[in-house]
N, CA, C and O atoms as CSV, one atom per row, in Angstrom:
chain,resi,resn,atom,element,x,y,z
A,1,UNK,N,N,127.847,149.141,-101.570
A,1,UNK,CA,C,128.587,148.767,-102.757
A,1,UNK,C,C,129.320,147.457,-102.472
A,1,UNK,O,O,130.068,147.285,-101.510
A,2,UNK,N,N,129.030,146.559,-103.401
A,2,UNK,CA,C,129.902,145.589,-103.536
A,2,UNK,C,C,131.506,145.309,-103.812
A,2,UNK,O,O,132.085,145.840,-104.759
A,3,UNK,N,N,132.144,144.445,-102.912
A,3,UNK,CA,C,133.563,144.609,-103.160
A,3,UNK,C,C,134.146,143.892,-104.475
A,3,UNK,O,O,133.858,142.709,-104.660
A,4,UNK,N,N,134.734,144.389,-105.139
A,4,UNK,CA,C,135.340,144.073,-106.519
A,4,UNK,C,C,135.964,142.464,-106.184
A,4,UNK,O,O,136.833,142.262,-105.337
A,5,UNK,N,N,135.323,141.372,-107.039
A,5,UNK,CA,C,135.532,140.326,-106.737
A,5,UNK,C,C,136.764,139.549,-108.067
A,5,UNK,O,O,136.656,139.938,-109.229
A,6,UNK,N,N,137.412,138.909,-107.846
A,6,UNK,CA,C,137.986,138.026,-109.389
A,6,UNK,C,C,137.170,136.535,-109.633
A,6,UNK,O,O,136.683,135.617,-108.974
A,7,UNK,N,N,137.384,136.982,-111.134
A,7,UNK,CA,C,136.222,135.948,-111.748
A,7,UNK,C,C,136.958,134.710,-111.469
A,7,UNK,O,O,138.163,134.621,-111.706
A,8,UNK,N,N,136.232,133.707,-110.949
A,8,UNK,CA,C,136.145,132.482,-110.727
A,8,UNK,C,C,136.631,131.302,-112.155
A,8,UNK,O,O,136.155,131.343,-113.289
A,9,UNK,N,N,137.409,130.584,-111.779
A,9,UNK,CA,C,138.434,130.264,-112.642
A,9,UNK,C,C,137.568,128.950,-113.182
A,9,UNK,O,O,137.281,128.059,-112.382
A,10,UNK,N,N,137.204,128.879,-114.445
A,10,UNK,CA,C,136.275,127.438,-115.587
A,10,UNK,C,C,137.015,126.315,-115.366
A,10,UNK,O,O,138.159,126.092,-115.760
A,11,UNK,N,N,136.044,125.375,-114.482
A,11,UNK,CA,C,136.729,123.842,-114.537
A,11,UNK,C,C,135.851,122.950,-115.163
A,11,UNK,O,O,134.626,122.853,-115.085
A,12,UNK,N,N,136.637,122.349,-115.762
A,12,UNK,CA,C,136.507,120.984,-116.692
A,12,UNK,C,C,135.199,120.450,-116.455
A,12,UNK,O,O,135.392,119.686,-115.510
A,13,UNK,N,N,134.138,120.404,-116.711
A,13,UNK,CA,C,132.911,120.017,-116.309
A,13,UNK,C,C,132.643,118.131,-116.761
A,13,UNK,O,O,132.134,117.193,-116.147
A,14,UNK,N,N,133.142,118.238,-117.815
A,14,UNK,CA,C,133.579,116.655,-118.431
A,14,UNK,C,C,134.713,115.899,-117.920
A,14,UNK,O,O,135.593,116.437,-117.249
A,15,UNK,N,N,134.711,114.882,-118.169
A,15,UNK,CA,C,135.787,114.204,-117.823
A,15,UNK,C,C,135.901,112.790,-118.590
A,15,UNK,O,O,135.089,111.935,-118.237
A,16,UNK,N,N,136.704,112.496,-119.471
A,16,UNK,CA,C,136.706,111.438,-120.466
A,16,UNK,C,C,137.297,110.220,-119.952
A,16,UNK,O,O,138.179,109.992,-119.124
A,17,UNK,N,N,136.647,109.597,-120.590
A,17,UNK,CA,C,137.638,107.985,-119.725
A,17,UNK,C,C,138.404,107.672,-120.982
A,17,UNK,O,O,138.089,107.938,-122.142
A,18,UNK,N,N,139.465,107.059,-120.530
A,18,UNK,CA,C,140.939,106.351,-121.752
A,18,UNK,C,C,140.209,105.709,-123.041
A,18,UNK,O,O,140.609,105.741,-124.205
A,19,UNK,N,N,138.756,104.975,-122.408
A,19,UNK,CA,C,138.001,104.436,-123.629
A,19,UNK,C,C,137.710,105.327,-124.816
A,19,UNK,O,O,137.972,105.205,-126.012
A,20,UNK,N,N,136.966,106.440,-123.981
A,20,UNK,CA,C,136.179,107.327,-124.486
A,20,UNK,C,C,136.837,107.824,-125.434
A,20,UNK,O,O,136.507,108.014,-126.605
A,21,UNK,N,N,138.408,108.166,-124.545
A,21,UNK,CA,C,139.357,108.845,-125.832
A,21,UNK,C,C,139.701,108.486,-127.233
A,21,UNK,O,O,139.547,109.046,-128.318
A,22,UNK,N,N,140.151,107.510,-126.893
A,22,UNK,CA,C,140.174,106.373,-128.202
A,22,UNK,C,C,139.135,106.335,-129.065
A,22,UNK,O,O,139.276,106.932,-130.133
A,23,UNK,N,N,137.886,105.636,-128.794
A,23,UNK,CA,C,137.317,106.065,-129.911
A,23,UNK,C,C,136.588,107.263,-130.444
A,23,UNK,O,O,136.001,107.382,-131.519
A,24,UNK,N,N,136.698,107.861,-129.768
A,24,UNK,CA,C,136.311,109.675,-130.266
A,24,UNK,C,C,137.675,110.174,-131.220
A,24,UNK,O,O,137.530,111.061,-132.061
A,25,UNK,N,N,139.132,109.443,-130.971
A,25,UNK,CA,C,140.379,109.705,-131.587
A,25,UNK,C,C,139.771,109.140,-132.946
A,25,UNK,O,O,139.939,109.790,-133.978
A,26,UNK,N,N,139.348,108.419,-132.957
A,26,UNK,CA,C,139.329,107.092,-134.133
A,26,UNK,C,C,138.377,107.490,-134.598
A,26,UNK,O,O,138.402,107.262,-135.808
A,27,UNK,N,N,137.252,108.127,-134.215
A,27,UNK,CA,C,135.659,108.388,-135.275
A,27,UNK,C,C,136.781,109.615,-136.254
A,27,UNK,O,O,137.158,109.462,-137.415
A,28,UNK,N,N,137.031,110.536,-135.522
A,28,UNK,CA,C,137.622,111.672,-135.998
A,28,UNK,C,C,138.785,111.432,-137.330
A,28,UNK,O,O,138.971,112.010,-138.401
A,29,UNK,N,N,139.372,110.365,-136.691
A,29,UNK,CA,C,140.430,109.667,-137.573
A,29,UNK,C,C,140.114,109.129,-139.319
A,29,UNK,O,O,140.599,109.488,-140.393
A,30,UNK,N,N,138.834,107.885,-138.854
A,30,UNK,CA,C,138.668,107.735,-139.940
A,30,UNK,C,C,137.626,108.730,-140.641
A,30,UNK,O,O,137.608,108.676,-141.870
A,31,UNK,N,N,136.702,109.687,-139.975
A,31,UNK,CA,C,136.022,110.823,-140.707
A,31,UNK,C,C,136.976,111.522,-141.712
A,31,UNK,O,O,136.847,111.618,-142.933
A,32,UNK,N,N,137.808,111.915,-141.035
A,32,UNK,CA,C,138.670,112.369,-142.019
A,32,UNK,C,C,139.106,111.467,-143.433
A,32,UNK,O,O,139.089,111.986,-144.549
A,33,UNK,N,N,139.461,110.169,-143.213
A,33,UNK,CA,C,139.877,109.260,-144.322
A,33,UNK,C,C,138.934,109.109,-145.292
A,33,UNK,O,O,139.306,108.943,-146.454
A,34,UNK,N,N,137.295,109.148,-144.901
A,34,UNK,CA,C,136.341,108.567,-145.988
A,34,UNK,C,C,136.184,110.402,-146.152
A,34,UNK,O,O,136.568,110.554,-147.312
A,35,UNK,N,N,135.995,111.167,-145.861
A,35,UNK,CA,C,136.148,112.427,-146.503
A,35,UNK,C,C,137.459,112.995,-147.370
A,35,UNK,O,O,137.215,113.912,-148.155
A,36,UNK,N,N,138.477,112.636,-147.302
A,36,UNK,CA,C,139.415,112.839,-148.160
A,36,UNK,C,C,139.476,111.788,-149.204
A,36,UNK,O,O,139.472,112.021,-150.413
A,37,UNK,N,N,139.557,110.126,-148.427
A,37,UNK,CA,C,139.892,109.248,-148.846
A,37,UNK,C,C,141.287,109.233,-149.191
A,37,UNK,O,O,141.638,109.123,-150.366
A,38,UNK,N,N,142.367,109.368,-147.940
A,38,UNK,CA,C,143.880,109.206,-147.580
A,38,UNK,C,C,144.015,109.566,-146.576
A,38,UNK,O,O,143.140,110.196,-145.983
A,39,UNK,N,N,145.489,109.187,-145.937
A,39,UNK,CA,C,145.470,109.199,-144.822
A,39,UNK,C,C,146.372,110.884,-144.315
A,39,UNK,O,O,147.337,111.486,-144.787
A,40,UNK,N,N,145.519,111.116,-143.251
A,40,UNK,CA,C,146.515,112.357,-142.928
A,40,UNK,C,C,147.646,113.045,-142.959
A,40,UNK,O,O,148.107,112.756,-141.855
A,41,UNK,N,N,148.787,114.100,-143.699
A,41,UNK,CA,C,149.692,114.076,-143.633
A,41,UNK,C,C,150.460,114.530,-142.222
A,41,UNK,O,O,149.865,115.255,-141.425
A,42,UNK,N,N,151.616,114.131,-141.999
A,42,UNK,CA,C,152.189,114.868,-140.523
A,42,UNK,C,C,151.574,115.937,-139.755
A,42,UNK,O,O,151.315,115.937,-138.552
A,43,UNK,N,N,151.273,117.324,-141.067
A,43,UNK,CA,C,150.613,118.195,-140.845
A,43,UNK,C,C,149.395,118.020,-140.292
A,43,UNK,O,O,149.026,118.369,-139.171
A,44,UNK,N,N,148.568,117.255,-141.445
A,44,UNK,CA,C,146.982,117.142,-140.693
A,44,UNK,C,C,146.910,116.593,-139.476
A,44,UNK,O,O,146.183,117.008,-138.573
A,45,UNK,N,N,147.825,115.433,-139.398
A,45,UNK,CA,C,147.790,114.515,-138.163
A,45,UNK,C,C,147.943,115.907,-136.773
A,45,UNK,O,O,147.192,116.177,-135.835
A,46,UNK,N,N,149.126,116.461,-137.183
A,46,UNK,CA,C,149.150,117.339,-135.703
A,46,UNK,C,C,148.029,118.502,-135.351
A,46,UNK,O,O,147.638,119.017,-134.303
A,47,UNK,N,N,147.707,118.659,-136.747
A,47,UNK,CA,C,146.339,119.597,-136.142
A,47,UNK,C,C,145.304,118.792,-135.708
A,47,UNK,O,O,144.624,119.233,-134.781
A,48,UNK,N,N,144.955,117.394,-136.307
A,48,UNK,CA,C,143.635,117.103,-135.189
A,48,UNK,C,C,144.609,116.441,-133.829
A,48,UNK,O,O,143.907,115.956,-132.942
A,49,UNK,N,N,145.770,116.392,-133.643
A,49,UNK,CA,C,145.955,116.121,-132.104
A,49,UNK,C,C,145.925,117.249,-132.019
A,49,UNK,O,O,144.708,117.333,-132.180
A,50,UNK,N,N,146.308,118.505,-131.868
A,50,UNK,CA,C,145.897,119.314,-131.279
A,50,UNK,C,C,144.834,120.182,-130.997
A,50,UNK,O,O,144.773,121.003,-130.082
A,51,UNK,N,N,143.757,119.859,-132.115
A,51,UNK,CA,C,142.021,119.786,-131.649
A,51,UNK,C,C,141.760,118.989,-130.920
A,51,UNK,O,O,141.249,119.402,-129.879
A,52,UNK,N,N,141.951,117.492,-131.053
A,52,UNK,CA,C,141.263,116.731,-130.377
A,52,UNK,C,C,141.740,117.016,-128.367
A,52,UNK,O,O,141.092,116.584,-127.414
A,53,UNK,N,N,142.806,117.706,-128.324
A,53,UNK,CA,C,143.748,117.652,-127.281
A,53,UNK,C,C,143.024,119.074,-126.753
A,53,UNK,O,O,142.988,119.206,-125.530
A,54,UNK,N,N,142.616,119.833,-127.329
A,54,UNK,CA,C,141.913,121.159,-126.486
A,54,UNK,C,C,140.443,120.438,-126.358
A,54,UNK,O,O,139.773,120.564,-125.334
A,55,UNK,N,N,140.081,119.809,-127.287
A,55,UNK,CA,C,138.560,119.325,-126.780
A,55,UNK,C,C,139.027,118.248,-125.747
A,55,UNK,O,O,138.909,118.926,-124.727
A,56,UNK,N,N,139.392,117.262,-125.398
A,56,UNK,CA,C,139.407,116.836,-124.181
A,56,UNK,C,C,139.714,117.915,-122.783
A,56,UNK,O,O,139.293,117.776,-121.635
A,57,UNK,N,N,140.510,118.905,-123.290
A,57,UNK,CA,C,140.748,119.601,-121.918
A,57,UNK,C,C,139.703,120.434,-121.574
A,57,UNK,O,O,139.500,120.668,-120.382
A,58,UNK,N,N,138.898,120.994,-122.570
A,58,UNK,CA,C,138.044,121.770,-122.643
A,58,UNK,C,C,137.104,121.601,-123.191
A,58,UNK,O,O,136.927,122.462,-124.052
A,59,UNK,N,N,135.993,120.535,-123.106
A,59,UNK,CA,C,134.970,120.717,-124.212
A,59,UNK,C,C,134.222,121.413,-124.314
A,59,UNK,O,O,133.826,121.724,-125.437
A,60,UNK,N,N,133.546,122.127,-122.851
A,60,UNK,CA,C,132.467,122.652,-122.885
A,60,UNK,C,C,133.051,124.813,-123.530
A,60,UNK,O,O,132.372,125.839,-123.489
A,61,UNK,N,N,134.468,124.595,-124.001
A,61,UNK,CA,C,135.136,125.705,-124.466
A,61,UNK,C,C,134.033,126.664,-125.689
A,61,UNK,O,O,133.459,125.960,-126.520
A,62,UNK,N,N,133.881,127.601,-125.729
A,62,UNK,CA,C,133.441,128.216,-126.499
A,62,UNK,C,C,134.219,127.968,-128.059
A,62,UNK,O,O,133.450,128.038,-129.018
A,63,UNK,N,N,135.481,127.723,-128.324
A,63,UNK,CA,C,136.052,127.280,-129.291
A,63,UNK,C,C,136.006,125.850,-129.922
A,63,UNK,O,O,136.548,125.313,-130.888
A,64,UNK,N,N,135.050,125.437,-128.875
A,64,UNK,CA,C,134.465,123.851,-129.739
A,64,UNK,C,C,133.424,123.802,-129.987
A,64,UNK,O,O,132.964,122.681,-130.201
A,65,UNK,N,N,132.642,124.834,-130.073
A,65,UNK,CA,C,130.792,125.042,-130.591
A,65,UNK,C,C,130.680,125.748,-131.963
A,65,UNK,O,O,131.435,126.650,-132.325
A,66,UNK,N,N,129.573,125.197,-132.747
A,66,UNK,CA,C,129.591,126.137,-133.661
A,66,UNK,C,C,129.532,127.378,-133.636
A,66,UNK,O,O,129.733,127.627,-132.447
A,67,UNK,N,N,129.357,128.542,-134.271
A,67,UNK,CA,C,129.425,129.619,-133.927
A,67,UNK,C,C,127.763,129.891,-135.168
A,67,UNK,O,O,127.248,131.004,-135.275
C-alpha cells in the first residue's frame, strides 16, 4: 500500500512580461468600449482589474476557460 501523499501545489505555468500586460489590459479595455460604446464605470473598471488580475496569476485556472 501506498503512503497517503499531499497534492502537489499548481504553479504558474505562464509568465507575462510588463508588455504583454499592457496590451492584453488595453485589448480588454477597449473590447469593452466598442461593445458598450462608453467607458467603464468605477464598478466595471474594478471587475475587469480584478479578472484581468486572476488571469495573470492564474491563467491556465479552470476559472478562465470556457466551460
Amino acid at each position: 500500500m501506498k503512503p497517503a501523499t499531499t497534492p502537489k501545489a499548481v504553479t504558474n505555468t505562464v509568465s507575462f512580461t510588463r508588455d504583454q500586460m499592457v496590451m492584453i489590459t488595453e485589448k480588454a479595455v477597449f473590447a469593452f468600449y466598442r461593445r458598450f460604446e462608453r467607458r467603464p464605470t468605477e464598478q466595471e473598471q474594478a471587475a475587469l482589474v480584478s479578472c484581468l488580475t486572476r488571469y495573470f496569476l492564474a491563467p491556465d485556472a479552470p476559472s478562465n476557460r470556457l466551460q
